[in-house]
N, C-alpha and C positions, 0 to 999 in steps of 0.2 A: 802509681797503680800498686794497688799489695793484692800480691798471693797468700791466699791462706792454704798452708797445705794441710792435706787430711792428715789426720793421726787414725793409725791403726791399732795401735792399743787402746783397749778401751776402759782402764784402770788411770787411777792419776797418786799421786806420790799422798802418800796417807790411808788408801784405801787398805781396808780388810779381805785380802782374799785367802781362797783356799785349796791346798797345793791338790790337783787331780788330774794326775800325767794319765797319757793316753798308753792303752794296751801296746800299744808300738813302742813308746819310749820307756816303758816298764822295760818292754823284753829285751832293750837297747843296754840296760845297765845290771850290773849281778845283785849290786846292791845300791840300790838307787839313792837312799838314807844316806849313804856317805856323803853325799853334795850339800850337807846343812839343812834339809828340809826333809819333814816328814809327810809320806804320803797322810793327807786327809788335814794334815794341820793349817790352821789359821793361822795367817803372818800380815803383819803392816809394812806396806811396802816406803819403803824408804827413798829406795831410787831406781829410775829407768834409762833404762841404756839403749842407743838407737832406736828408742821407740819399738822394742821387741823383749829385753830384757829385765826382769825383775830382781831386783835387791831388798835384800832385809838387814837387819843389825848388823853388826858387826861384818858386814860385806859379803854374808854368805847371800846365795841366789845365783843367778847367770840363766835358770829357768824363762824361756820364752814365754809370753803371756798366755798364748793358746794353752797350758797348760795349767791353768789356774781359771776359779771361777770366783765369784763376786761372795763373800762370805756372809752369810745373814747374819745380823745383832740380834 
């Protein structure tokens, strides 16, 4: 018998999203910039961590998915 488990992320490793933290997590950080991603920028995600976290080049990321949206080409 296989279980197929859902995934909750709805991105997959290659995809183009784009960083858009919630008003809450804005006001969570002084300067939110320092974590490697710029509010509004487009990044290729490289890799996901428990199925909740996003990576980009060089290992910056650790951003939840919820916080990014699908980046139009």
């Amino acid at each position: 018998m296989t279980i197929n488990k859902k995934r909750n992320c709805p991105f997959l490793i290659g995809d183009r999203v784009r960083f858009t933290p919630s008003e809450r997590t804005k006001g969570l950080y002084q300067n939110i910039e320092n974590f490697g991603v710029k509010v509004g920028e487009v990044r290729t995600i490289r890799e996901i961590r428990d199925d909740i976290y996003l990576y980009f080049e060089n290992g910056e990321g650790g951003w939840p998915w919820t916080e990014f949206v699908k980046a139009e080409l």
